[in-house]
C-alpha positions as a Markdown table, in Angstrom:
| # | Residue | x | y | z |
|---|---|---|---|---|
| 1 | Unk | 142.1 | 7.4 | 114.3 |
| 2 | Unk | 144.2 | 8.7 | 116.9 |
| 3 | Unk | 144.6 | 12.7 | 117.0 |
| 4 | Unk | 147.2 | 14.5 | 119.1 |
| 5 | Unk | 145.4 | 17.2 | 121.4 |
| 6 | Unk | 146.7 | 20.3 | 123.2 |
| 7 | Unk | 147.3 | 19.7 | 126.8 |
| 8 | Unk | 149.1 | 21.5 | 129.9 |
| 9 | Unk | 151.7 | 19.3 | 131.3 |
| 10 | Unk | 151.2 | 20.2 | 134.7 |
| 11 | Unk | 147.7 | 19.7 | 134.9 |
| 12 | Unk | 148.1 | 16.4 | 132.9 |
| 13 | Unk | 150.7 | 15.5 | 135.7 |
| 14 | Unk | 148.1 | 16.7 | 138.7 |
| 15 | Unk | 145.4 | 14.6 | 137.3 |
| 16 | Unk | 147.1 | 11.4 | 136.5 |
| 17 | Unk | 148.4 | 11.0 | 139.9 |
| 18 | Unk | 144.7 | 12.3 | 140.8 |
| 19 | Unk | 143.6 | 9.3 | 139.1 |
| 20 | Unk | 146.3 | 6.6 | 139.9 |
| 21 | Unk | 145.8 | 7.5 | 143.9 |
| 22 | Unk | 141.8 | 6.6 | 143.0 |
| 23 | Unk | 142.6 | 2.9 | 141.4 |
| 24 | Unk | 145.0 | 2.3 | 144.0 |
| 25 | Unk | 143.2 | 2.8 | 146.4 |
| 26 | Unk | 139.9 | 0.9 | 145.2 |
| 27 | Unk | 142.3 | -2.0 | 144.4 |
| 28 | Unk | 143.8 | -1.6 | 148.2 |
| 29 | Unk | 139.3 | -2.1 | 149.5 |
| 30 | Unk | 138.8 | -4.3 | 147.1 |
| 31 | Unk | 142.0 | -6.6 | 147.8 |
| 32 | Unk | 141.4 | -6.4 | 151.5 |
| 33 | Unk | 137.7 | -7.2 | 151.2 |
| 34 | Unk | 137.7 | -10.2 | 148.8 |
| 35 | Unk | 140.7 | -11.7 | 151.2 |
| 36 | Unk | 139.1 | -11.4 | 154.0 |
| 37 | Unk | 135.8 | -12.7 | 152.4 |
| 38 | Unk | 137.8 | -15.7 | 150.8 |
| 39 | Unk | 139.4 | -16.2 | 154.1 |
| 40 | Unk | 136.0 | -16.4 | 156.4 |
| 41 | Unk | 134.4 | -18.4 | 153.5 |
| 42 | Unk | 136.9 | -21.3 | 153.0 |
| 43 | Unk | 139.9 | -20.7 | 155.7 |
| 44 | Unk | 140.9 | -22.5 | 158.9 |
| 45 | Unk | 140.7 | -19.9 | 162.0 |
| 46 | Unk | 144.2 | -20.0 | 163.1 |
| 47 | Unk | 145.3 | -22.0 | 160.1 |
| 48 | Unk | 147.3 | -21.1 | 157.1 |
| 49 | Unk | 145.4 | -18.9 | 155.0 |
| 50 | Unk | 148.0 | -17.6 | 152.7 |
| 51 | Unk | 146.2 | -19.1 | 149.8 |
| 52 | Unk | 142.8 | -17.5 | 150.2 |
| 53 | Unk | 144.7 | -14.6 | 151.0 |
| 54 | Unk | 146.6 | -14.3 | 147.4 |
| 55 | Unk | 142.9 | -15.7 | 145.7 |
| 56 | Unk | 141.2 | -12.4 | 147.4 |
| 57 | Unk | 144.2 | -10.4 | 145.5 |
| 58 | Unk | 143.6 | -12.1 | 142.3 |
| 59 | Unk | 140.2 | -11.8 | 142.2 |
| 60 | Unk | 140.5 | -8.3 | 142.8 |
| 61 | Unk | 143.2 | -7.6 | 140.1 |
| 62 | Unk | 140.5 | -9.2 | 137.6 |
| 63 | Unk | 137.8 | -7.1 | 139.3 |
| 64 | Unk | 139.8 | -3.9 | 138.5 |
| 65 | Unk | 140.5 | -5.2 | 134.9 |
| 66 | Unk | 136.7 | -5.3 | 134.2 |
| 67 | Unk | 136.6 | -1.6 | 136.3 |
| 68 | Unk | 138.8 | -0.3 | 134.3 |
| 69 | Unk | 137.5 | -1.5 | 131.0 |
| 70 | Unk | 133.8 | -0.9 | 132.2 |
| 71 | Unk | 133.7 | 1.8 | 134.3 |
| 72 | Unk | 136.5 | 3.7 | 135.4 |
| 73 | Unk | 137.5 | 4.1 | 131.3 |
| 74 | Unk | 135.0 | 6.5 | 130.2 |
| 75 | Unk | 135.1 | 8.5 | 133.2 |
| 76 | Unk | 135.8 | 13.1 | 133.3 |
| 77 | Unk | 138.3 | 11.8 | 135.9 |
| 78 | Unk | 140.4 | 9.6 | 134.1 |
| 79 | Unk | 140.7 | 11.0 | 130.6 |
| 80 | Unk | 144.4 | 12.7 | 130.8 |
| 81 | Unk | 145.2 | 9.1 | 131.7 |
| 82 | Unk | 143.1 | 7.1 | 128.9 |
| 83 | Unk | 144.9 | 10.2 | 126.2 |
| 84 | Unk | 148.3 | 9.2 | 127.6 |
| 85 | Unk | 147.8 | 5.1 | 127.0 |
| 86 | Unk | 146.3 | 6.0 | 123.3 |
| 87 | Unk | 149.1 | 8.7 | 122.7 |
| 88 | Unk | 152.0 | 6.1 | 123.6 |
| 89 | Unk | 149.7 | 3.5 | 122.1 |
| 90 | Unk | 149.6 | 5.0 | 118.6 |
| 91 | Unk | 153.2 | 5.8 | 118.6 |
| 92 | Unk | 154.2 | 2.6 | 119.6 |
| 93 | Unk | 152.3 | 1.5 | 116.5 |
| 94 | Unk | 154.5 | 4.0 | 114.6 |
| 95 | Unk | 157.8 | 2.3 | 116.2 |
| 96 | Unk | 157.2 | -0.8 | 115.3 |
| 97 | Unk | 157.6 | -0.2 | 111.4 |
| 98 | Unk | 160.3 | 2.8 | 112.4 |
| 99 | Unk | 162.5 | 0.6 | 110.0 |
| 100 | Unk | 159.8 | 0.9 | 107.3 |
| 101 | Unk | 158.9 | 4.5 | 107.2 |
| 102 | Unk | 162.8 | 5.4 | 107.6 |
| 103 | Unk | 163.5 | 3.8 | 104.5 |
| 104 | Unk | 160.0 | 5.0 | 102.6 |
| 105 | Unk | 161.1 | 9.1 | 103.9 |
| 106 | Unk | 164.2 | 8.3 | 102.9 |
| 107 | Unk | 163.3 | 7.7 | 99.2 |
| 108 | Unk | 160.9 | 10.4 | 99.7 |
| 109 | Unk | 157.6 | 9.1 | 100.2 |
| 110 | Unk | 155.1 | 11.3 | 101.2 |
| 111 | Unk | 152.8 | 9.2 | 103.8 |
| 112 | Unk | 155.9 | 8.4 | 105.3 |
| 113 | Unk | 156.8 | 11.6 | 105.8 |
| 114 | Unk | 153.6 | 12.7 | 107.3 |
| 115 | Unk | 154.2 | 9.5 | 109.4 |
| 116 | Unk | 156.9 | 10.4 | 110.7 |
| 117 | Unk | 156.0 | 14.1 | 111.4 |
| 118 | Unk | 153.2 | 12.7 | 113.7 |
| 119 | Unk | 155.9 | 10.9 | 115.0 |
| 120 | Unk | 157.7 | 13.3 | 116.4 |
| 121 | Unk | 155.1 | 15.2 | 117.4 |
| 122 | Unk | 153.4 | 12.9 | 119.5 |
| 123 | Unk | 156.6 | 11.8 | 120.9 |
| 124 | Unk | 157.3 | 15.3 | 121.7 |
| 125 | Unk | 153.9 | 15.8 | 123.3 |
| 126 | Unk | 154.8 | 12.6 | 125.3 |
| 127 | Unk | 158.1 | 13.9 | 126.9 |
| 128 | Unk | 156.8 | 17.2 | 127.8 |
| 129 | Unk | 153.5 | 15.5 | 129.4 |
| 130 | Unk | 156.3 | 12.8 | 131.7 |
| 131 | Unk | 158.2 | 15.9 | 131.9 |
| 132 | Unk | 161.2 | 14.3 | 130.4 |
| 133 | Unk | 163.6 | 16.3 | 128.6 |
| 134 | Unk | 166.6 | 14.0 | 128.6 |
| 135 | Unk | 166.5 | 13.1 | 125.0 |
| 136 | Unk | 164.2 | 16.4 | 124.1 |
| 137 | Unk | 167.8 | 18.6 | 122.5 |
| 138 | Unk | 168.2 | 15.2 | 119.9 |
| 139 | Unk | 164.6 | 15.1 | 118.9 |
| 140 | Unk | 163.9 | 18.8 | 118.3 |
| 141 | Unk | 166.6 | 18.8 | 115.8 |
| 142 | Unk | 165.3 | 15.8 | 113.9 |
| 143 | Unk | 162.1 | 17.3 | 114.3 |
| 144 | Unk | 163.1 | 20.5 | 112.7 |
| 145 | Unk | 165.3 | 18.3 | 110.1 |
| 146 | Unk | 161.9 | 16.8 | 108.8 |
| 147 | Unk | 159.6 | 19.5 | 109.2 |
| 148 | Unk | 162.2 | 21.5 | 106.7 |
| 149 | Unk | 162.4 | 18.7 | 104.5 |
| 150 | Unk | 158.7 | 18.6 | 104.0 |
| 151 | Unk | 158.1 | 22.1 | 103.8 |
| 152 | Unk | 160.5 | 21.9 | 101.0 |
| 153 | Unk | 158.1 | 19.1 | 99.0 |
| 154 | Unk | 155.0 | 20.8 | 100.1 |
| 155 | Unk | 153.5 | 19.0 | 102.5 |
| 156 | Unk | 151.9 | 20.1 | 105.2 |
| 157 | Unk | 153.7 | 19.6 | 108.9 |
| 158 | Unk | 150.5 | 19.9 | 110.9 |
| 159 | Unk | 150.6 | 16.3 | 111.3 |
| 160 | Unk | 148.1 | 15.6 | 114.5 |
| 161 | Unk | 146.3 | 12.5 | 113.2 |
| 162 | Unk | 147.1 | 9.2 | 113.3 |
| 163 | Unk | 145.6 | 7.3 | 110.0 |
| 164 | Unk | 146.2 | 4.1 | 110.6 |
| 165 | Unk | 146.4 | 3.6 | 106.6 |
| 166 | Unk | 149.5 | 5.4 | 106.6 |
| 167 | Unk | 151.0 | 2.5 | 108.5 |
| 168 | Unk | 149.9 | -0.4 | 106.0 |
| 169 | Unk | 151.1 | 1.6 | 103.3 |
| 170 | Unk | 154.5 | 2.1 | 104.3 |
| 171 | Unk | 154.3 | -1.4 | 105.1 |
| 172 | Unk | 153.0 | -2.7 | 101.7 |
| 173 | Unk | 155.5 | -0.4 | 99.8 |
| 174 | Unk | 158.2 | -1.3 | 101.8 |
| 175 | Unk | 157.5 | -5.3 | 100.4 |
C-alpha cells in the first residue's frame, strides 16, 4: 500500500540530483574499472579491444542493477528518489484501468471515486515535485470537479493511500 507523503519540491529536486550525480558517478568507476580489467585480462596490447571494452560496461550496468536493488535502495540518501519511482509507480497502476474507474465514477461508484481522488492527488504531488505546471490549470479543475462531487455523496477526499483492492474492484465491476 502506497501512501502519498508531504514533501518540499525544492528539496525533493536538490536531493534527487544529489542522488543521480552519486549513481552516475559510481557507474562512471565502475565502468572504467571493469573495462580496463576485461581489457588487461583477455585483450591484445595494441589490438582491438572494443569488445572487452563494451563487456566492462555491461557488466557494470548489471553491477549497478544489483547496487541499486541491494544497496543503494534502502539508503537516507536516496529516499526522495525511491518515493518518486513508487509515486509514479502507483499512479501508473491507476492509469492503466483509467478507462475502468472513469466509467465506475461515472455511475457513481464509490471506490472509484476514492480512486480517482488519489489520482489526482498523487498526480498533482508529481507535477509540483518535476516542477511541471504545464498541464497543472486542467487538472486542478478536474480535481476540484471530483472533490465537489464526492463531498456531495459523502465521502471523504483525503484520499492519500493507495489500496491496491480498489484497483481489482473497479476492474471486476467493470466485467
Amino acid at each position: 500500500m502506497f501512501e502519498i507523503q508531504p514533501m518540499n519540491a525544492e528539496t525533493y529536486r536538490q536531493q534527487t540530483r544529489r542522488s543521480t550525480l552519486i549513481i552516475a558517478l559510481i557507474f562512471l568507476a565502475l565502468a572504467m574499472a571493469l573495462s580496463t580489467t576485461a581489457v588487461a585480462l583477455f585483450g591484445d596490447p595494441g589490438g582491438d579491444n572494443l569488445r572487452f571494452n563494451i563487456g566492462g560496461v555491461f557488466a557494470a550496468v548489471l553491477v549497478m542493477a544489483t547496487l541499486m536493488r541491494k544497496v543503494f535502495w534502502t539508503q537516507e540518501w536516496m529516499a526522495p528518489a525511491v518515493y518518486s519511482w513508487q509515486l509514479k509507480r502507483s499512479l501508473m497502476s491507476v492509469t492503466n484501468v483509467m478507462h475502468h474507474v472513469t466509467a465506475a465514477v461515472d455511475a457513481g461508484d464509490p471506490t472509484a471515486m476514492k480512486l480517482l481522488r488519489f489520482y489526482h492527488l498523487g498526480l498533482n504531488q508529481m507535477h509540483q515535485l518535476d516542477g511541471n505546471s504545464s498541464d497543472h490549470g486542467q487538472l486542478i479543475r478536474e480535481m476540484d470537479q471530483h472533490k465537489a462531487r464526492m463531498e456531495a455523496l459523502g465521502i471523504d477526499t483525503e484520499q492519500t493511500r493507495l489500496d491496491p483492492v480498489w484497483i481489482e474492484n473497479v476492474k471486476q465491476a467493470s466485467r
